[in-house]
C-alpha positions in Angstrom: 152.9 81.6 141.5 155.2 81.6 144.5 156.2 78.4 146.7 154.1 79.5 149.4 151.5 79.7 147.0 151.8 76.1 145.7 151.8 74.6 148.8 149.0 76.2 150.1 147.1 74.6 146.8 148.8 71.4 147.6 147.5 71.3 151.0 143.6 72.5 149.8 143.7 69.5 147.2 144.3 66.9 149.4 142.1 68.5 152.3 139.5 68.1 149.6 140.3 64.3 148.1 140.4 63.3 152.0 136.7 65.4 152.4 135.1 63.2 149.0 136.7 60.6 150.1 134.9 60.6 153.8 132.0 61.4 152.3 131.6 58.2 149.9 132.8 55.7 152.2 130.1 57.3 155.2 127.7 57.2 151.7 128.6 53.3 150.9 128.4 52.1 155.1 125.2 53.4 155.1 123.5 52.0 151.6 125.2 48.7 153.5 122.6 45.9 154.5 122.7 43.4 157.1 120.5 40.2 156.9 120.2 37.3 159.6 120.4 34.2 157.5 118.4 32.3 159.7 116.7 31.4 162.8 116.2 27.6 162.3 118.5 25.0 161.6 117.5 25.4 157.9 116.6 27.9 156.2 113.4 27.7 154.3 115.6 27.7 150.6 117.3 24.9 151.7 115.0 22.6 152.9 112.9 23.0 149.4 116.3 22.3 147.6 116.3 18.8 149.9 112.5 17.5 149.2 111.8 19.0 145.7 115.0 16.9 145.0 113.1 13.8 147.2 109.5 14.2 145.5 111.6 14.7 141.7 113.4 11.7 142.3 110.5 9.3 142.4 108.1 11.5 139.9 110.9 10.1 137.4 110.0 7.0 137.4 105.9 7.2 137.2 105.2 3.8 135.7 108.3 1.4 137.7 107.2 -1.0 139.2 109.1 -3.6 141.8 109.3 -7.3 141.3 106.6 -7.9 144.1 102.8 -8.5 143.1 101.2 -5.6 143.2 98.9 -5.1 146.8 101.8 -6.6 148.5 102.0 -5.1 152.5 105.5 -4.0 153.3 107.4 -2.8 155.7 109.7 0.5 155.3 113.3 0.2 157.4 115.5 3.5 156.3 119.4 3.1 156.7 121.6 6.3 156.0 123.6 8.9 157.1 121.7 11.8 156.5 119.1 13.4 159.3 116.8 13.9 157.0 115.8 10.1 156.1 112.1 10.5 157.4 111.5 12.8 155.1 112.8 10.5 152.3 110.3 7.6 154.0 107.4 9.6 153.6 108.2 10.4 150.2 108.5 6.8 149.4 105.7 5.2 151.0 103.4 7.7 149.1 105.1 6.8 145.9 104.4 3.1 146.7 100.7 3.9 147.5 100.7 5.2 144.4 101.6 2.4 143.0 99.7 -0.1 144.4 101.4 -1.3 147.4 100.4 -0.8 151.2 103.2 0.6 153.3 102.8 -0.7 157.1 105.0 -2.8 159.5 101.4 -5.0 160.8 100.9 -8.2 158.4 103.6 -7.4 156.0 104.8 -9.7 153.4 108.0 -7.9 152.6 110.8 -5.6 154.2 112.2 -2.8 152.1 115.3 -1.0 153.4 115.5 2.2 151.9 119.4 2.9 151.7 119.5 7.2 151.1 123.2 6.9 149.6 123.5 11.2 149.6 121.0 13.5 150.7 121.7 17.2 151.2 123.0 20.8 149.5 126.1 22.0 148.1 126.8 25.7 148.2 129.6 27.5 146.3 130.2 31.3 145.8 131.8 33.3 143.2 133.0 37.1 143.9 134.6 39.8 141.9 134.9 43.3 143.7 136.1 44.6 146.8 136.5 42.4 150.3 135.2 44.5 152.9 137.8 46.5 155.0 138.4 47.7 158.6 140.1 50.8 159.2 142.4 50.8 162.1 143.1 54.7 161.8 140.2 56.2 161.0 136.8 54.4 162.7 135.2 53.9 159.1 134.6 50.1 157.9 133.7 49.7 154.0 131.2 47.0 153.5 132.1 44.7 150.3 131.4 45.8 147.1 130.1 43.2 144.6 130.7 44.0 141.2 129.4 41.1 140.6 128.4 37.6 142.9 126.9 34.6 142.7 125.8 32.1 145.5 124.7 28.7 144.2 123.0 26.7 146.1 122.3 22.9 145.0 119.6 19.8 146.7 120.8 16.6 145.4 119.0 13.1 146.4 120.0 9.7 145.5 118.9 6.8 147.1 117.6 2.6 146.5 115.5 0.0 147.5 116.7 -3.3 148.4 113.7 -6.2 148.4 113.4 -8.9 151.1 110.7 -11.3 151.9 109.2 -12.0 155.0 109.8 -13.9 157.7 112.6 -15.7 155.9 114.6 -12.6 154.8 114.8 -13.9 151.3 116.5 -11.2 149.0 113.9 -10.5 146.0 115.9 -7.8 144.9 117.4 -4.3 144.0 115.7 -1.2 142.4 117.8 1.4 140.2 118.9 4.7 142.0 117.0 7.0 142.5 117.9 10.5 141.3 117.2 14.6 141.3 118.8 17.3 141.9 117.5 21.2 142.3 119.2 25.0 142.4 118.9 28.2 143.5 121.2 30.7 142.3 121.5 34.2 143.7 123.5 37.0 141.5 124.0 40.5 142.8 125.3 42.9 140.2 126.9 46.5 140.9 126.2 46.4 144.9 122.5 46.7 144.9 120.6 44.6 141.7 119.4 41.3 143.0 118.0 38.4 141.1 117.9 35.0 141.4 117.4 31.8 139.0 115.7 28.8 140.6 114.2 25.4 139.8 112.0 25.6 142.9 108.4 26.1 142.6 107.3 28.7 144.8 111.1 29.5 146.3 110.9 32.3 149.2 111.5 36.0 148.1 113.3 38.7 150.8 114.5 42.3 149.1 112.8 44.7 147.0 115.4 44.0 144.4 114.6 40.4 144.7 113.2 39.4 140.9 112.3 35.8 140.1 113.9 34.4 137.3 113.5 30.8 136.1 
């Protein structure tokens, strides 16, 4: 085989890499998804994660009772840094219906201040494959490729009661924290294979690959 010959090759193999190569990436951008995470200030995951964590916190403790005669009327003041310490007042006043005491600010006997110490999600994510990448040559952008990923996803509550009489403001006293926590894991294996593993009772579902796991 002459030089000529060689080169010519040479050039028809690398014609051909740059050809397969074209074709995969356009193959890859277009099996490529784009989801808007959400449209409200939490998504509908998250905000389970928050008061499954609230509701478990209290189921924990079915038979506690507070040092207060039981049928006492008392009065619900929530202090906290969290925006979400309504939620953790509703939660509590039915818990203390439950157990015998009548949550109302008329005619009450005693002031509990509800102090929500940490109320919220942590979110972590673990990836092993390729970032995506921007071509500044050639207009072709790869999407990332996830040989495998996991986004974790964790509701934690902890909060206490602190006791007073009334009118004198009297403390009576202090209850034990109260503590839950929930997840929701997603794992993606090999670009396309979706499934998550949750803690949540009925947790949303979005992609046909979407398989529940608990």
């Amino acid at each position: 085989m002459d030089k000529y010959k060689r080169k010519q090759l040479m050039r028809t193999k690398i014609i051909n890499t740059l050809c397969l190569g074209l074709v995969l990436a356009g193959f890859l951008t277009g099996c490529s998804t784009t989801q808007k995470v959400t449209s409200s200030a939490r998504t509908a995951t998250e905000q389970l994660l928050i008061s499954e964590a609230v509701m478990r916190s209290v189921a924990k403790s079915p038979d506690f009772s507070l040092p207060i005669p039981q049928g006492s009327v008392v009065k619900l003041d929530m202090f906290g840094i969290s925006g979400d310490k309504d939620l953790v007042k509703g939660v509590v006043a039915g818990w203390l219906g439950q157990q015998g005491y009548i949550a109302q600010d008329e005619s009450a006997t005693y002031r509990i201040n509800v102090i929500v110490d940490s109320l919220g999600t942590e979110y972590s994510n673990t990836f092993f494959g390729i970032p995506p990448i921007a071509a500044t040559l050639i207009p072709i952008a790869l999407p990332k490729l996830s040989f495998y990923e996991a986004d974790s996803q964790t509701g934690y509550a902890r909060f206490h009661l602190d006791i007073f009489e009334m009118p004198s403001g009297r403390f009576v006293g202090t209850t034990p924290p109260f503590i839950a926590d929930t997840h929701f894991n997603m794992h993606t294996v090999l670009f396309l294979f979706k499934f998550k593993r949750t803690d949540l009772a009925s947790p949303p579902s979005a992609g046909s690959f979407t398989n529940l796991v608990r």
